[in-house]
N, C-alpha and C positions, 0 to 999 in steps of 0.2 A: 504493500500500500504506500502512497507517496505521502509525503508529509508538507502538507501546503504552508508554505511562509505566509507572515502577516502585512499588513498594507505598508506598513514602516519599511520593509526590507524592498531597496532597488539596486537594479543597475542601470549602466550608461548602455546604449545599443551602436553602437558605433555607425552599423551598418545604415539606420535611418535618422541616426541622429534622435530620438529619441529615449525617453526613460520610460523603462519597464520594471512594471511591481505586480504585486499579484493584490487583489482585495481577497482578503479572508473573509466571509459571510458567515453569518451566525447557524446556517444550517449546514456546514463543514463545506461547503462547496468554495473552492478556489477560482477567481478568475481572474486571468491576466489583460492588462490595460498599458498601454504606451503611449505617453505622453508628448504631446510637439508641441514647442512654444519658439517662434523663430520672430513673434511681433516687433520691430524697430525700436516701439516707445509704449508707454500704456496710454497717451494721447490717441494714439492711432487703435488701440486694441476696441475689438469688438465682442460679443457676447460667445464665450467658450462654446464650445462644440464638443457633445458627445454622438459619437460615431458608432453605430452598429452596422456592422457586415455584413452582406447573407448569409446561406448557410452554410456553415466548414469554408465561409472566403479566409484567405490570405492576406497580407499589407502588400505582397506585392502588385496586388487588383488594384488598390488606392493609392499608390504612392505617388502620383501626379496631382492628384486631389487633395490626398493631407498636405502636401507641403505647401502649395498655395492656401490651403484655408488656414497655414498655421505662420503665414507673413501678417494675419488678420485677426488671429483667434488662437484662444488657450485649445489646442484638440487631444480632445482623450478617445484615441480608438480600444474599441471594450470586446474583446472578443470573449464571448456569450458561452453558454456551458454546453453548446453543441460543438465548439471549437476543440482541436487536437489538445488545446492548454492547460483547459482547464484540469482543475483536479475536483474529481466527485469523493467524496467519502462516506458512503453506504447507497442508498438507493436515493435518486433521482430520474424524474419522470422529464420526455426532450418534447415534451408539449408547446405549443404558442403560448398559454397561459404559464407552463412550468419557466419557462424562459424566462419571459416578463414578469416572476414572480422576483427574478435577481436584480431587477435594477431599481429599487425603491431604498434599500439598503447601501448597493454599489454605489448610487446618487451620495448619502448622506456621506460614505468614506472619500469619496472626492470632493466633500465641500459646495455643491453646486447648490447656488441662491435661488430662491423663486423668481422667474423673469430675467436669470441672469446667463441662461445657457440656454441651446438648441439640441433638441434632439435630430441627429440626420440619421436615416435608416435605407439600407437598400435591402431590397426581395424580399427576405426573408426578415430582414431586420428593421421592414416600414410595419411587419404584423406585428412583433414585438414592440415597436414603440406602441404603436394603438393601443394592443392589450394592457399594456403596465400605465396607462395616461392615466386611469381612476383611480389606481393606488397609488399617485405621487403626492404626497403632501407639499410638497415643492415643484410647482407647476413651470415648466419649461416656456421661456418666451414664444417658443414656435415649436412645431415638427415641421421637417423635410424629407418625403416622402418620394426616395428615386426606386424606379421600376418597381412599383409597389406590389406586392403578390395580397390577392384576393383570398384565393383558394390553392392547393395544390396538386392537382389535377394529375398525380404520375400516370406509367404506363402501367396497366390493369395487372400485371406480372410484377414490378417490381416491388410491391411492400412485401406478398407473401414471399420472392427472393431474400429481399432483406432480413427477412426474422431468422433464417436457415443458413445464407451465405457467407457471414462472417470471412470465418475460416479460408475463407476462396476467393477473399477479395482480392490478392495480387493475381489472380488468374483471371479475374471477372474484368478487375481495369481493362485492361486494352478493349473488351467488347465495351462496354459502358462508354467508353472515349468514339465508338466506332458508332454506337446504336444514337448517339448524341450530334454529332457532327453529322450524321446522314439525313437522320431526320428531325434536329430541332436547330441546327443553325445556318440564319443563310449566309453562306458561304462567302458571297460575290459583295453583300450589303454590311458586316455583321460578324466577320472573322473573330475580332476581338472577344464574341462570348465562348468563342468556341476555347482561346488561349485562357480565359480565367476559369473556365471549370475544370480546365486539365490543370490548374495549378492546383484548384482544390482538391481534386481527385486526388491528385499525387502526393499531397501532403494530409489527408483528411484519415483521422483517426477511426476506419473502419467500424466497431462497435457503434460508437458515438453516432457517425454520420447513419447506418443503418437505424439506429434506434429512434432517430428525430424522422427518417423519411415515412417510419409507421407512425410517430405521436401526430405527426403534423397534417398526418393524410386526413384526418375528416375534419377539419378547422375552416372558418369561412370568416373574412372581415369585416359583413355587414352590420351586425350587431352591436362590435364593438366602434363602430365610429359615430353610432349615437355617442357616443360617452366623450368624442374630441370637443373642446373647448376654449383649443388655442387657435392662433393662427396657424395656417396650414401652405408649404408649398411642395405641388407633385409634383416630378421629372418623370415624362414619359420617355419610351426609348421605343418609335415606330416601326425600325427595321429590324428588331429582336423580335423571333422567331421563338425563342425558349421561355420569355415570359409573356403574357398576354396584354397588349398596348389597349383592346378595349377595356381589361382592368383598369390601368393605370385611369384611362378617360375618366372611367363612370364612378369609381373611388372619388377623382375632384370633383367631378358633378355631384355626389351624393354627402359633400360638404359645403357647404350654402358658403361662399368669400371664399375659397379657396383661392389660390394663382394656379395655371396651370403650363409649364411649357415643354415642348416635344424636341428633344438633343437629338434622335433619330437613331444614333450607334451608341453601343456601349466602349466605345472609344471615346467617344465625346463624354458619356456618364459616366468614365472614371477618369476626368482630365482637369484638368486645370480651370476649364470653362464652368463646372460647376460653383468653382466659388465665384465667380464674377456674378451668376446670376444669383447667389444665395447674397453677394453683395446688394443689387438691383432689389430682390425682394425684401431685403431689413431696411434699406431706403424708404419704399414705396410705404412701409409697415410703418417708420416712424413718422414719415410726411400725413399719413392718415388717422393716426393718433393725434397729430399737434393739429389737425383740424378737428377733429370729433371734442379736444378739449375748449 
């Protein structure tokens, strides 16, 4: 069994320039968080950003995107108890709500103020934010909802693979990279989704990723987006093939002020252009506030 360090204990990561610590949670679960703060001055700093991934994503999918939101912004990327990192210590459930049962706690060990941070989520980690918004006692100035996943639609064979395959996941990879690029990525429009899930594949803690793709298969987001409360902005991505762009739509439709805008690739939703427009819409959001007061 691993024995998870406390929030106190970090290191320097050379590789992205970031700092890495693990939050210890009070129900032994371990998760690891990396920190980027690269702001010029605190004149210039804008409201912290916490960052969730999809599922089993990597830093290396974001690393175009953190480092510009972190010439702007305190960024805490949190990777979630579905991640290779984390340590579980007895049983833990990889549900949408077990997820987002961890970030109401992980909030309070990173200090974040009500109104004084963002939550940004892609796929898998726009459902997470949604679920865990009613149990925040420290309400988040906005969520940023990119390629937001609704529901999780797999193919009708893989959860009952998943509960039995473990054992055969390094023999399963290369079909799973083959059954994915054939038929869920377009190729010619859209390459770049096909390089980030071969990253996560190839680094995705088998167990774990198997276990979340059975909790997460009957979960649906309509419900809980009665329960958002904040400002809202979606990033859709139209020539992604693997997640569904009418989700994305009818998610900002079925929040009354949302903003909504369409990047097209997932090259562009993991680049550098998202903070510009996550700049654009904290603009728009204060300009609208100092008229409403």
């Amino acid at each position: 069994m691993e024995i998870p360090v406390t929030e106190t204990q970090s290191k320097r990561v050379a590789a992205n320039s970031g700092y890495s610590r693990r939050l210890l949670l009070s129900s032994g679960i371990g998760l690891n968080v990396v920190e980027f703060d690269n702001c010029p001055g605190e004149e210039n700093r804008m409201s912290d950003i916490l960052l969730l991934p999809g599922l089993g994503s990597v830093y290396e999918n974001f690393h175009e995107t953190v480092e510009a939101l972190a010439e702007r912004h305190r960024v805490y990327f949190l990777e979630t108890r579905e991640k290779g990192s984390s340590v579980i210590n007895g049983k833990a459930g990889f549900s949408i709500p077990g997820i987002a049962s961890d970030l109401p706690e992980a909030l309070e060990l990173l200090g974040l103020q009500a109104g004084g941070y963002i939550i940004m989520g892609y796929s898998l980690g726009t459902a997470v934010a949604v679920a865990a918004l009613r149990h925040l006692r420290k309400k988040p100035e906005a969520l940023v909802l990119i390629e937001p996943s609704a529901s999780f639609p797999w193919p009708w064979w893989l959860p009952p693979l998943a509960r039995v395959a473990v054992p055969l996941y390094p023999v399963l990879k290369p079909f799973l990279k083959w059954y994915m690029k054939k038929f869920h990525i377009n190729e010619e429009g859209d390459y770049e989704m096909y390089e980030i899930n071969a990253r996560i594949l190839d680094q995705a803690d088998p167990k774990k990723l198997a276990r979340t793709v059975v909790d997460v298969s009957s979960y649906e987001i309509w419900d809980d987006l009665g329960t958002v409360d904040v400002p809202v902005l979606v990033i859709g991505v139209s020539h992604d093939r693997f997640h569904s762009h009418d989700e994305a739509s009818n998610i900002a439709q079925a929040l009354p002020g949302s903003s909504y805008f369409d990047v097209e690739t997932n090259k562009r939703s993991h680049s550098a252009e998202v903070a510009d427009i996550l700049t654009g819409f904290i603009s728009d959001l204060n300009e609208s506030q100092k008229v409403s007061v």
